[in-house]
C-alpha positions in Angstrom: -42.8 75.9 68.2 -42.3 79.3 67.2 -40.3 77.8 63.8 -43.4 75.3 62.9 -45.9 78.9 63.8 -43.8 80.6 60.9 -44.2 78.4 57.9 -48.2 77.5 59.3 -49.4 79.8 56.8 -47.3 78.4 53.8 -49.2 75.6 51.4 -47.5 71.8 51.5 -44.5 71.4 49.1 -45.4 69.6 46.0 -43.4 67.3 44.1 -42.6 68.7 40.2 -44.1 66.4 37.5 -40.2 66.9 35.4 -38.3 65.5 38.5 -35.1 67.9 38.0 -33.5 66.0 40.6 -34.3 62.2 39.2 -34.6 61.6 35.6 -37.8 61.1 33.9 -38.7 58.1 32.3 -40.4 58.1 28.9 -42.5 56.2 27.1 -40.0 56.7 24.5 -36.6 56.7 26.6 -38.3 53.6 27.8 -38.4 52.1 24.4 -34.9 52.8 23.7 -33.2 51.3 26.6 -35.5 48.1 26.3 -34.4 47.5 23.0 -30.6 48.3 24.4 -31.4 45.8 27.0 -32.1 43.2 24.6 -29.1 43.8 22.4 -26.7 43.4 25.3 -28.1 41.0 27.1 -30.3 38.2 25.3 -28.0 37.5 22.9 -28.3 36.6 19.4 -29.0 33.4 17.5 -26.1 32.1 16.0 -25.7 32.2 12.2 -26.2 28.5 10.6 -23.3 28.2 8.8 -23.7 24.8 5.9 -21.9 22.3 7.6 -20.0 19.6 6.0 -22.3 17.0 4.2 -25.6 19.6 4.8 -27.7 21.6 3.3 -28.0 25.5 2.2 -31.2 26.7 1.6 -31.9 28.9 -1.1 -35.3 29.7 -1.4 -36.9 25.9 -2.5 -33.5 24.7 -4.0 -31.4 22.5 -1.9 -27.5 21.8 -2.8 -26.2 18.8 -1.1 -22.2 18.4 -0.5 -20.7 14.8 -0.5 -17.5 13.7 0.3 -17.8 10.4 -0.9 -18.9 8.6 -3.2 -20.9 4.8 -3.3 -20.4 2.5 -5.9 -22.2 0.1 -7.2 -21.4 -3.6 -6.6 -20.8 -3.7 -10.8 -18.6 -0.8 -10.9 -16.4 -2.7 -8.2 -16.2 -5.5 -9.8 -15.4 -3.4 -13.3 -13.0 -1.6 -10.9 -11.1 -4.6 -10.2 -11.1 -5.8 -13.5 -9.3 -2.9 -15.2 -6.7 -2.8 -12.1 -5.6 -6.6 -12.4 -5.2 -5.7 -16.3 -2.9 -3.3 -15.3 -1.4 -3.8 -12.1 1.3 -6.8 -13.8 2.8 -3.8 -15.3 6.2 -3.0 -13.5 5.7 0.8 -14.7 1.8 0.9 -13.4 2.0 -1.1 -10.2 2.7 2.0 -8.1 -0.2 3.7 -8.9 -2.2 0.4 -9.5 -1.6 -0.8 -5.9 -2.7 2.4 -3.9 -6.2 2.2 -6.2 -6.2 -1.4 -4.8 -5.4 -0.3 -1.3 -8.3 2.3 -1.8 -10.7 -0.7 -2.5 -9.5 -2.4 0.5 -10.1 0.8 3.0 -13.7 1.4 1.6 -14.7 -2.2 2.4 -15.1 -3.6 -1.0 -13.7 -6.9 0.0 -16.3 -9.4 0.5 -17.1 -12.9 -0.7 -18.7 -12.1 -3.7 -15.2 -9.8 -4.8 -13.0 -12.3 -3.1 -11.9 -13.9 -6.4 -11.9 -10.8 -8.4 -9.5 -8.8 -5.6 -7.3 -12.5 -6.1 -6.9 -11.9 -9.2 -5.4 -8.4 -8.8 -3.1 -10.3 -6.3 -2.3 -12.8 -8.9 -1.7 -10.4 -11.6 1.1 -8.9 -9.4 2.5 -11.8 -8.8 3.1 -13.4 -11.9 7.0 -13.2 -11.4 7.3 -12.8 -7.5 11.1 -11.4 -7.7 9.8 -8.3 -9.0 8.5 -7.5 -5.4 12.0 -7.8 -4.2 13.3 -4.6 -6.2 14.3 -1.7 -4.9 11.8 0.8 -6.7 8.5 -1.6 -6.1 9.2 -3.3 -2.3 7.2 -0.4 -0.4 4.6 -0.5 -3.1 4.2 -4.6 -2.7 4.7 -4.2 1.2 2.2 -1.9 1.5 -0.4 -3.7 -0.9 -0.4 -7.5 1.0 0.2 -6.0 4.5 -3.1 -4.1 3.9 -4.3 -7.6 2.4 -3.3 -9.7 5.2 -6.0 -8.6 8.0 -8.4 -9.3 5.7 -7.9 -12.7 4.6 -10.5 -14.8 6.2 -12.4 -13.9 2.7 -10.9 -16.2 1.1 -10.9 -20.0 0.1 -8.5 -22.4 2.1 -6.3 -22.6 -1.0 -5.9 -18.8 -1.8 -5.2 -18.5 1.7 -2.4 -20.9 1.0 -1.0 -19.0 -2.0 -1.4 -15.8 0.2 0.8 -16.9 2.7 3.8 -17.7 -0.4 3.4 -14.4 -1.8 3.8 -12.8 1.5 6.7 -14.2 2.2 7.9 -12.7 -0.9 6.2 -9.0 -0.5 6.5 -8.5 3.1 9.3 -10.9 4.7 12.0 -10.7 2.2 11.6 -7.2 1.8 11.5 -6.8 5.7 15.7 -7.6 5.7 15.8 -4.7 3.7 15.5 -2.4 6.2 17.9 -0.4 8.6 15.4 -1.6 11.9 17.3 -4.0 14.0 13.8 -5.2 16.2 12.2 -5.4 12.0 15.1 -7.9 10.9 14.9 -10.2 13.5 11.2 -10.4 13.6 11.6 -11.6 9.9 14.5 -13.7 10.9 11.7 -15.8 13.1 9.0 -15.8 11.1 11.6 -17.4 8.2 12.4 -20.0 11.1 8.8 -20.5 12.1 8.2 -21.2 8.1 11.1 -23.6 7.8 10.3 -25.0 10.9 6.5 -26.3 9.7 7.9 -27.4 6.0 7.4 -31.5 5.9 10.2 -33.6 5.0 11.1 -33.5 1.1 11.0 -36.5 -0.6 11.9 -37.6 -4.4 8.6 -36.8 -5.7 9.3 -33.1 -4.8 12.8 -33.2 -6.3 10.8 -35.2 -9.8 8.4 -31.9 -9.0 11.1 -29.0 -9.3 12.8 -30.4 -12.2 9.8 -30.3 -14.3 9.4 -26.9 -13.3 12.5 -25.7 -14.2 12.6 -28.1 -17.3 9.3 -26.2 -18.5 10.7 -22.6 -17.9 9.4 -21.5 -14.9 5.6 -23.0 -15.9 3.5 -24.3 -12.9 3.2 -27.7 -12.5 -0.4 -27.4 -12.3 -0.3 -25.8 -15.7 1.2 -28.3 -17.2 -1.2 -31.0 -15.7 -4.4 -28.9 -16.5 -3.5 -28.3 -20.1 -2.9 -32.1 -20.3 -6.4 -32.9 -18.7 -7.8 -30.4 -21.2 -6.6 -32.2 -24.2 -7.3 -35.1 -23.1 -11.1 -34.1 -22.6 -11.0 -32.2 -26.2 -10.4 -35.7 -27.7 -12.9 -37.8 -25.5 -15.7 -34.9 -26.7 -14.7 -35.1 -30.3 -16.5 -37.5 -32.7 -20.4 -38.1 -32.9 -22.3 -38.9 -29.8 -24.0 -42.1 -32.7 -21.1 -43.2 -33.2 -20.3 -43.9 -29.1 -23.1 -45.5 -28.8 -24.4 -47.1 -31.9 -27.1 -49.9 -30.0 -28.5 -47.2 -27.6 -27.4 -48.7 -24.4 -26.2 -45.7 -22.5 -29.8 -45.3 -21.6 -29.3 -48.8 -19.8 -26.7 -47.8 -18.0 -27.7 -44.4 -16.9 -27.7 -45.2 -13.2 -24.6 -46.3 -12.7 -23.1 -44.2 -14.8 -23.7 -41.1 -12.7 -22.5 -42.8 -9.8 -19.4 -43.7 -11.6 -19.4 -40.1 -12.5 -19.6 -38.5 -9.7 -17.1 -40.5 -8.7 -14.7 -39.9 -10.5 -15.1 -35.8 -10.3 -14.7 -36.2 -6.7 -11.2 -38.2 -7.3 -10.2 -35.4 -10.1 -10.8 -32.8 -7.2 -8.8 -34.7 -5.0 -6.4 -35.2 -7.4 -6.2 -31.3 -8.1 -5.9 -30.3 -4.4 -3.1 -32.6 -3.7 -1.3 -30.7 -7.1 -2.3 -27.4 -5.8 -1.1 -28.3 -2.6 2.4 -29.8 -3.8 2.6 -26.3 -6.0 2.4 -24.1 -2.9 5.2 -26.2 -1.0 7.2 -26.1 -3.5 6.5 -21.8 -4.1 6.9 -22.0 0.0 10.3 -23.4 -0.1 11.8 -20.7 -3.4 10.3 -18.1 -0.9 11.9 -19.4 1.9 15.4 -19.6 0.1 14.9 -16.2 -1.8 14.1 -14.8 2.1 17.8 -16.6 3.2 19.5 -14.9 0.5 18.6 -11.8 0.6 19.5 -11.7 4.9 23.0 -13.7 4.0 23.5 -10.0 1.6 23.2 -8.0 4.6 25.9 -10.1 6.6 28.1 -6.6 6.2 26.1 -4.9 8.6 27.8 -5.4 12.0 24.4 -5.4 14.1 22.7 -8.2 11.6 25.7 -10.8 11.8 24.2 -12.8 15.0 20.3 -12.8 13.8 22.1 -14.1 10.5 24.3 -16.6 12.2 21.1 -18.1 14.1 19.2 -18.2 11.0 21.6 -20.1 8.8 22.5 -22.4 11.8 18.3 -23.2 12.1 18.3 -23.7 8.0 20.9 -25.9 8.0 19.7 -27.9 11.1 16.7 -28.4 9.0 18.1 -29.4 5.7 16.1 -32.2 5.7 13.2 -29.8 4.6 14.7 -28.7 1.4 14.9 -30.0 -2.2 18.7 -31.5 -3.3 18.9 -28.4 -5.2 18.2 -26.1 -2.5 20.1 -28.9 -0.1 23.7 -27.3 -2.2 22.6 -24.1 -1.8 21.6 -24.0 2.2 25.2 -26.0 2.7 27.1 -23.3 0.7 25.3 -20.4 3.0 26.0 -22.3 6.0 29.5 -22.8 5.0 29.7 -18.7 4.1 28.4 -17.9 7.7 30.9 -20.5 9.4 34.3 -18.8 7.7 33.1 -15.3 8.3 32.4 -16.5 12.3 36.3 -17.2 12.2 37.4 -14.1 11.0 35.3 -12.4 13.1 37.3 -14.5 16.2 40.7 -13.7 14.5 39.5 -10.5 14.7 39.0 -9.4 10.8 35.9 -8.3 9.1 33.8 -9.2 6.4 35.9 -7.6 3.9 39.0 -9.6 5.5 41.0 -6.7 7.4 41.0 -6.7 11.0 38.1 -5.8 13.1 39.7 -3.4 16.0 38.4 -1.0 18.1 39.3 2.6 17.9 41.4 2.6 21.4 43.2 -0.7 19.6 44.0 1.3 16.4 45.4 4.0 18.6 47.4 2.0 20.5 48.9 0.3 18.0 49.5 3.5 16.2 51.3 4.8 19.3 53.4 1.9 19.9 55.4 2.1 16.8 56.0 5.9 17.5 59.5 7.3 18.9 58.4 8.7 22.4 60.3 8.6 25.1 59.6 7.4 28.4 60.7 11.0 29.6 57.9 12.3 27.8 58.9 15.3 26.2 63.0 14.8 26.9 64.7 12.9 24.1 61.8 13.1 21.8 63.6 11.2 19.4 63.5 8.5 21.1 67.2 7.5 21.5 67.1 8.3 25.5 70.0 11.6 25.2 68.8 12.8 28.8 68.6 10.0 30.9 71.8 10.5 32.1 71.4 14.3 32.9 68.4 13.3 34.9 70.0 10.9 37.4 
């Protein structure tokens, strides 16, 4: 009581409008941290940077970036145009093939450009050995394996011929390779391929000869350049003079049936040639594709794939031409000698196939040791009497 009696007289505390204790806040403090606030923590938009394919704006201009280009369905076709002229050029295939391979990945393949891509295929295949040399088998490989998933665009007889020239680009060159699971996969597909070739018959036989009579010329060549002359000479001369009382005119009727007739029996006629052509190209592939395996018959790991293969080629001999009959025999023949020096133990080069334990041993058995190991290392057994 007394205390509270001594500070009755003094006037209530007050609080100071500068708050020494507490810091002020200003209007102008205030503005400070607020815009502090924002810069920490709202952040900031992020910078539009011109993406791939967009667009930078620069004022009201607009600068578009694209990575690729369309073409027109003419500049394809010009495209393919200018590669078959080139691509039958050993020395311009490589480069000829990937522009074809580019054609391929864009999805220029259709069926309006099915007959103009054939005819890059064609172009390259004019002489099909060429695809079995050494500089030009990845190019060719490369090319129809890209071709090959995309064959339903085709006609049924190009996908015929597509399935000869593979056998040339892709199989063949397939027993190239150091890959024992790649060999015999090309090992079966050859026996699948022999497997579905009909029985040959003399009219094949009559069929090769002219080929190889003619210099390597196509039978159906041969039998469209005959057709063609023999049209050139039934158009020559004046129509008047065909038909000097006017009674074509008569007949008109049944001449167009005989007409059409008749084109339907020269397209028959032409599919069967096409079709003997490609048998015929099937079973050269099919013997190139046994030759070139039978050349690898050195490496030790390819010897059984090899020996199955010429066993299934010669089972089905039946298949082949008489010229290609000599030819499967002397393979067959090959493959059965080196199967008995490989069981008298000798190589394909005719030394003896032994291990290296058997080279060793032999080695060691024509050396002078002694039975005593290191005493009497000459071999003539000095110590065996001072050892009891």
């Amino acid at each position: 009581m007394a205390g509270e009696e001594l500070f009755s007289d003094l006037p209530p505390p007050r609080i100071r409008a500068d708050c020494p204790d507490s810091p002020c806040i200003t209007s102008k403090d205030s503005t400070i941290n607020s815009s502090l606030y924002q810069a920490v923590i709202i952040p900031k938009p992020a910078i539009k940077r011109p993406s791939e394919g967009g667009d930078i704006e620069d004022g009201a201009k607009k600068v578009r970036f694209k990575t690729t280009t369309e073409a027109s369905a003419l500049q394809v076709a010009d495209a393919m145009r200018k590669i078959a002229s080139h691509i039958g050029n050993a020395s311009k295939f490589s480069k000829a093939s990937k522009l074809a391979i580019q054609l391929l990945d864009s999805g220029s393949l259709n069926n309006e450009t099915s007959d103009l891509f054939f005819d890059i295929l064609k172009a390259s295949m004019t002489s099909p050995s060429v695809a079995n040399q050494p500089n030009l088998r990845q190019d060719y490989h490369e090319l129809f394996s890209a071709v090959s998933d995309k064959t339903e665009v085709f006609s049924h007889l190009q996908r015929g011929q597509l399935e000869v020239w593979m056998l040339w680009a892709i199989i063949a060159n397939d027993f190239f390779t150091d890959d024992t699971f790649v060999f015999s996969k090309a090992a079966n597909k050859v026996k699948q391929h022999i497997s579905a070739l009909p029985e040959a018959t003399a009219a094949d036989d009559v069929l090769q000869a002219m080929k190889k009579a003619a210099g390597d010329v196509s039978v159906n060549e041969i039998v469209e350049a005959g057709e063609g002359c023999r049209m050139d000479n039934s158009s020559t001369g004046d129509e008047s003079d065909n038909d000097p009382f006017g009674l074509n005119e008569l007949m008109s009727k049944s001449s167009k049936k005989e007409d059409r007739i008749h084109k339907e029996e020269v397209a028959t006629r032409r599919v069967c040639e096409e079709e003997s052509r490609l048998l015929q190209e099937r079973r050269e592939a099919l013997m190139t594709c046994l030759e070139i395996a039978a050349g690898r018959y050195r490496v030790k790991w390819a010897q059984t794939i090899i020996d199955i293969l010429a066993k299934h080629a010669f089972d089905n001999i039946s298949r082949f031409t008489s010229q290609q009959r000599s030819a499967v025999e002397n393979l067959w023949s090959s493959v059965k000698e080196q199967q008995i020096r490989r069981k008298q133990g000798k190589t394909a080069t005719g030394k003896l196939d032994v291990t290296g334990f058997e080279r060793l041993q032999s080695q060691y058995s024509r050396a002078k040791i002694s039975i005593r190991h290191s005493v009497g290392a000459d071999g003539d057994r000095s110590a065996e009497q001072w050892l009891g």
